[in-house]
C-alpha positions as CSV (number, residue, x, y, z in Angstrom):
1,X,-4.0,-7.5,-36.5
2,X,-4.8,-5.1,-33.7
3,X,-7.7,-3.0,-34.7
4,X,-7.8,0.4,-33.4
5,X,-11.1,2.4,-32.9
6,X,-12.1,6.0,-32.4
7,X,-14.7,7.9,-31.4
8,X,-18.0,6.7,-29.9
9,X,-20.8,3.8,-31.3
10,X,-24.5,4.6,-31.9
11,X,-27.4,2.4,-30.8
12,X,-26.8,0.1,-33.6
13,X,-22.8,-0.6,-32.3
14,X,-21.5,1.1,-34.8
15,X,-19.2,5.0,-34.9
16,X,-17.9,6.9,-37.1
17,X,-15.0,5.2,-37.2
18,X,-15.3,1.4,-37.3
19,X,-17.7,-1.1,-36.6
20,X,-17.3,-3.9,-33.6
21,X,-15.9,-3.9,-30.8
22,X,-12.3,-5.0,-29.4
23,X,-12.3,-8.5,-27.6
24,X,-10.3,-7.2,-25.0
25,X,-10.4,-3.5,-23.3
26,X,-8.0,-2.9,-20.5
27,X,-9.8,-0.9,-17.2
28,X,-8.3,-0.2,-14.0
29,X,-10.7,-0.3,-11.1
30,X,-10.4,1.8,-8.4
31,X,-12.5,2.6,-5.6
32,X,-12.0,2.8,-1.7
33,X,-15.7,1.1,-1.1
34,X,-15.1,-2.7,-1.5
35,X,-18.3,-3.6,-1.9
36,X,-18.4,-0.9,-4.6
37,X,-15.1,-2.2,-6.5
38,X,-16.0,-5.9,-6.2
39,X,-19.8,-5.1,-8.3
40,X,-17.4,-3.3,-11.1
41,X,-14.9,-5.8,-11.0
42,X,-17.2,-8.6,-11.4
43,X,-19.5,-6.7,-14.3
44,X,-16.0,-6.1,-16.0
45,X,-15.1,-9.6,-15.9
46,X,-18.1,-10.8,-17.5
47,X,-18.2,-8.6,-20.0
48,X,-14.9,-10.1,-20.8
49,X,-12.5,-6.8,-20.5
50,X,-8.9,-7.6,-18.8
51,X,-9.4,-5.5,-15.1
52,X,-6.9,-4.1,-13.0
53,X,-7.9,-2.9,-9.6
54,X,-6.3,-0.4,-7.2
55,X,-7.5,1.0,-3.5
56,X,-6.0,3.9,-2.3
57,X,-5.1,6.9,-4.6
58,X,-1.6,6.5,-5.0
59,X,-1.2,2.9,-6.0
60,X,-3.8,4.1,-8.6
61,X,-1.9,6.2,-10.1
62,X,1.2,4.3,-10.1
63,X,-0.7,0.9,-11.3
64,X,-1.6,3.3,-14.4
65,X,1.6,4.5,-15.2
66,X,2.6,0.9,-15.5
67,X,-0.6,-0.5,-17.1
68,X,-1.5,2.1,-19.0
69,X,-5.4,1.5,-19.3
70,X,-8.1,2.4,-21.8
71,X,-10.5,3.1,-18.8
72,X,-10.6,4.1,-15.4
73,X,-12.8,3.8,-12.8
74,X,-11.7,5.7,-9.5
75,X,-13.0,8.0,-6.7
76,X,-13.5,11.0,-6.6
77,X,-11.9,10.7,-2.8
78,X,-9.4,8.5,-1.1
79,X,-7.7,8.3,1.9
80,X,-4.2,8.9,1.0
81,X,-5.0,11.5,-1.6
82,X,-7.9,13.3,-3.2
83,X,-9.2,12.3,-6.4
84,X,-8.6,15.9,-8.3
85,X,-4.7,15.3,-7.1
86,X,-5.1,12.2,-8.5
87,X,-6.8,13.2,-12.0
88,X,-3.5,15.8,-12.4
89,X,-0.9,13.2,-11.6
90,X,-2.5,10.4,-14.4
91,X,-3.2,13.9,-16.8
92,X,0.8,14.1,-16.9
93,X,1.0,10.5,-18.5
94,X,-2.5,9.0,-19.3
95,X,-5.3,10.0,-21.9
96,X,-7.2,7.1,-20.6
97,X,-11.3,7.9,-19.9
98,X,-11.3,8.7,-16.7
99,X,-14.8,8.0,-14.4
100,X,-15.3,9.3,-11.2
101,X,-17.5,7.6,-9.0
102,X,-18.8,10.7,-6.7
103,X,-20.5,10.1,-3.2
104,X,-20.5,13.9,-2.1
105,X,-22.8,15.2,-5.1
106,X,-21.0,18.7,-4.8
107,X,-21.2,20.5,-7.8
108,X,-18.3,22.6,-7.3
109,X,-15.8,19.4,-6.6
110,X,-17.4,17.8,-9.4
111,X,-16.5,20.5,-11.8
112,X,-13.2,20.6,-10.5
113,X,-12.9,16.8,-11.1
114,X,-13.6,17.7,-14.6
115,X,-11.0,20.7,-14.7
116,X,-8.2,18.2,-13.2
117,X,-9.2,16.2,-16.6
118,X,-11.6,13.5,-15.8
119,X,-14.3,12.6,-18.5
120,X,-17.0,11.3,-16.8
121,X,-19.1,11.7,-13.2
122,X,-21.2,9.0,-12.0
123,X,-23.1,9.7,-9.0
124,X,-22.0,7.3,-6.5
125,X,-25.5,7.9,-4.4
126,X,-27.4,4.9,-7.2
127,X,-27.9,2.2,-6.1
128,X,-25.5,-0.6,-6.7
129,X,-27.6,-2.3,-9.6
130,X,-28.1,1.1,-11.3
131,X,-24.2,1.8,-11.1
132,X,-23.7,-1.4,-12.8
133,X,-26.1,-0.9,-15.3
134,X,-24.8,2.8,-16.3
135,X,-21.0,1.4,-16.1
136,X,-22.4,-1.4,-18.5
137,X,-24.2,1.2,-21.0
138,X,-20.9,3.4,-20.8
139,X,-18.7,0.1,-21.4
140,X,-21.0,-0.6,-24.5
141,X,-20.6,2.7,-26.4
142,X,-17.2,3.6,-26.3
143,X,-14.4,2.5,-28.3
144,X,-11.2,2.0,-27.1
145,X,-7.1,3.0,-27.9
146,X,-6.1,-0.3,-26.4
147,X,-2.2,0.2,-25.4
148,X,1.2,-2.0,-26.2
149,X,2.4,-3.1,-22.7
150,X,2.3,-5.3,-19.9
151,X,-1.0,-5.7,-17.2
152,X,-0.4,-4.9,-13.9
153,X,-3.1,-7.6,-12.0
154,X,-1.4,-7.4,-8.5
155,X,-1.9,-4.3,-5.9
156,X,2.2,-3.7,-5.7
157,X,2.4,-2.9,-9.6
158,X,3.8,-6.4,-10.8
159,X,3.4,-7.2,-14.5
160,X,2.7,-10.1,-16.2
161,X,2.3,-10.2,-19.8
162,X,-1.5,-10.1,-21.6
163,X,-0.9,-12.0,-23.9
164,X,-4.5,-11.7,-25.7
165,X,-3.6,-8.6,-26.4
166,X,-0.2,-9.0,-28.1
167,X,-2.0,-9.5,-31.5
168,X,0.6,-10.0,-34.6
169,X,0.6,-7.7,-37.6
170,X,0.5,-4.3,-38.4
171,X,-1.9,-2.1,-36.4
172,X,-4.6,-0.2,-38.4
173,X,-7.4,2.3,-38.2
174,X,-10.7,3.0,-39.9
175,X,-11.1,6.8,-41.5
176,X,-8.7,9.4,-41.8
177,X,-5.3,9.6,-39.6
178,X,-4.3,13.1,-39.7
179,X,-6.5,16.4,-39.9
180,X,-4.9,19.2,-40.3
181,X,-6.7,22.7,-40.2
182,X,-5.2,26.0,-39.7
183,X,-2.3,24.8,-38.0
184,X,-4.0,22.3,-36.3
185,X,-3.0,18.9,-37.1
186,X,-4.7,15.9,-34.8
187,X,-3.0,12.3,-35.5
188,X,-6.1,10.3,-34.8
189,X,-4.5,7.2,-34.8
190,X,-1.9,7.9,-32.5
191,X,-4.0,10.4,-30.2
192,X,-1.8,13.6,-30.4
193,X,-2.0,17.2,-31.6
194,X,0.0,20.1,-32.1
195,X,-1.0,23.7,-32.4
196,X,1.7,25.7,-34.7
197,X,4.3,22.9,-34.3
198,X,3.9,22.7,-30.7
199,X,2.6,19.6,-29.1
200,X,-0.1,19.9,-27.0
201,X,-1.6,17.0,-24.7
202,X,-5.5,16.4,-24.7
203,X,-7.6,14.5,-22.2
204,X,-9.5,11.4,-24.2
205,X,-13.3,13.7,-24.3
206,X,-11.1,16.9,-25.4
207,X,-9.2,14.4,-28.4
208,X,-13.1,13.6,-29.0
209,X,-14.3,16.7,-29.2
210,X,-11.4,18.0,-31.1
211,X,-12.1,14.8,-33.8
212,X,-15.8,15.0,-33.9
213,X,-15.6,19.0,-34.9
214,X,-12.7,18.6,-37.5
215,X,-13.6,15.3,-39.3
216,X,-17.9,17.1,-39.5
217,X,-20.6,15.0,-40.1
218,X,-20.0,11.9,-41.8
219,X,-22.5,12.7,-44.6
220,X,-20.8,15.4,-45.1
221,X,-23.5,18.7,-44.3
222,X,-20.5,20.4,-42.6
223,X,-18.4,21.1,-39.1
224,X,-21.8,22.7,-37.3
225,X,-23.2,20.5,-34.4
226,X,-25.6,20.7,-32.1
227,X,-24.8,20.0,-28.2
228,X,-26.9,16.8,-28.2
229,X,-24.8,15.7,-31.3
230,X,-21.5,16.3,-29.5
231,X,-22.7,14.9,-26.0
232,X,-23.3,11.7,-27.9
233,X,-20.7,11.4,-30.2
234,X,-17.9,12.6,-26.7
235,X,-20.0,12.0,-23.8
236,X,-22.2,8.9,-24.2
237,X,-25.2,10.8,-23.3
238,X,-28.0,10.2,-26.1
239,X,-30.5,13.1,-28.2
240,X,-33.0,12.3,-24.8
241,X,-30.8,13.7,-22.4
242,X,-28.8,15.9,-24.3
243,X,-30.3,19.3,-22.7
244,X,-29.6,17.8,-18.9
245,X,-28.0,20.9,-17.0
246,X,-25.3,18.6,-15.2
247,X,-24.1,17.2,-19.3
248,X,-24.0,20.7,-20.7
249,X,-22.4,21.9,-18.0
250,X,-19.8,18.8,-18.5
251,X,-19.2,19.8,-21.9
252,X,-19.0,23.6,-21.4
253,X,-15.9,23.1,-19.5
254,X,-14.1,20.4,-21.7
255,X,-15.1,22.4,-24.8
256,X,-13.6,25.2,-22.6
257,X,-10.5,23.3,-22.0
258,X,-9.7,22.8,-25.3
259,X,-10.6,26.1,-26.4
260,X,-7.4,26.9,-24.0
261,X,-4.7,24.6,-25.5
262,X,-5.6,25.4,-29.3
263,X,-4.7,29.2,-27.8
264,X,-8.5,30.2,-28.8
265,X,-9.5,33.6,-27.8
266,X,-13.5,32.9,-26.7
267,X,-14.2,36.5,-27.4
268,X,-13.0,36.7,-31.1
269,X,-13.2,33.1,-31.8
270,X,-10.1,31.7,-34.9
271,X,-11.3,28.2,-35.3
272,X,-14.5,27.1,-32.6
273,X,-17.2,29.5,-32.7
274,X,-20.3,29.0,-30.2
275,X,-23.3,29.0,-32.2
276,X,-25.9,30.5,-29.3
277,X,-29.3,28.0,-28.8
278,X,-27.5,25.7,-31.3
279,X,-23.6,23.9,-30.4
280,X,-20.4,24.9,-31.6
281,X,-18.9,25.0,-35.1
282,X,-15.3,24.6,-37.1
283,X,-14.6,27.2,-38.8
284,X,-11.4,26.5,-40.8
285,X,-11.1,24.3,-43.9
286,X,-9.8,20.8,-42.8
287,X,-7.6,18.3,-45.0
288,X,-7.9,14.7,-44.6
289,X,-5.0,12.8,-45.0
290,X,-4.1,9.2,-44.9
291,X,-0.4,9.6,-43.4
């Protein structure tokens, strides 16, 4: 039976929503430095995921539309296309984590990487050894959507069938499926939302976000959280780091993003209201239910 798992693990492994981790997680690698891709490709295969790589910008995006992966790793420049072009092509058929692996440590592009819809930026200036070991600690909290088709291995988009992940039996999911809150309702299972009976597509940190502030604290003190709390349940960044300028700033503009497609007025605030020195807070009643 194919376990499904939301949301992000704390130091112990475990999340909200589950506990464990998939034996297999689908990632498409893609850089333009070899040297670069061949460190992530070999730390993905031993830490036994199923890896797809890609080199220039467009057979990245066209490997992913094939594969569809739980992960990507990719540029935030190539060649043949920039990596914001890139980020809005996979945005029209992916809600895979997108990374970006920046060389050019420009704020600006970086927040515009994050406006196209990536989730992540990894300054590409580490050393090798420290890339790996922050892929490696990103690999380790997250949990994974893993998808229902065919890996691409080869660079011209040629599938062959995974068959580790073709698991029999019904698929499940730990917590509730469906939130629905003043005409919000978020399948969790099935990673969509609509806003007033129309469909609206989030990026995987903004599906996050959206979950973490319906669903409240697990103990069940209420929808307030702090920033720290929502870095590390959306962002992988733990309590330590959790006031870093360049993490704020990350969620700022994904909480800002989806602030746009639930229609949300910033000003006079319906359901997400900013809580000044504090986080952000659901406002509305949410049901829980099961299907």
């Amino acid at each position: 039976m194919r376990q499904y798992f939301l949301g992000r693990s704390d130091a112990a492994g475990e999340g909200h929503f589950g506990v464990g981790a998939p034996p297999r997680v689908r990632i498409l690698v893609a850089l333009a430095d070899d040297e670069l891709r061949t460190a992530l490709l070999d730390l993905v295969q031993g830490e036994n995921f199923s890896k797809i790589q890609a080199t220039t910008g467009r057979t990245l995006v066209n490997v992913a539309s094939r594969t569809r992966p739980s992960l990507i790793i990719m540029s935030s420049s190539y060649p043949d296309l920039h990596g914001q072009k890139a980020i809005l092509r996979l945005r029209r058929f992916t809600n895979a984590y997108i990374v970006v692996i920046d060389f050019f440590a420009d704020e600006d592009g970086r927040i515009a990487l994050l406006r196209a819809g990536a989730d992540q930026i990894v300054d590409g200036r580490l050393g090798h050894h420290e890339l790996r070991a922050r892929v490696r600690s990103m690999l380790r909290r997250l949990r994974w959507v893993p998808s229902a088709v065919d890996v691409v291995d080869e660079e011209d988009g040629t599938a062959t069938t995974a068959s580790d992940l073709d698991d029999e039996g019904a698929d499940s999911v730990a917590g509730p499926l469906i939130l629905v809150s003043d005409g919000v309702v978020l399948d969790a299972r099935n990673h969509r939302c609509w806003v007033n009976d129309v469909e609206v597509r989030l990026s995987n940190t903004e599906h996050r976000l959206l979950l973490t502030l319906m669903y409240g604290h697990p103990d069940g003190t209420g929808n307030l959280f702090t920033r720290g709390e929502l870095l590390a349940a959306t962002c992988g960044v733990r309590t330590a780091s959790a006031m870093d300028d360049k993490a704020n700033r990350s969620l700022e503009v994904h909480m800002g993003n989806l602030r746009k497609k639930l229609g949300e007025n910033v000003r006079d605030p319906r359901r997400i209201r900013t809580v000044h020195g504090v986080g952000y807070h659901w406002m509305k009643p949410v049901e829980l239910k099961r299907d």
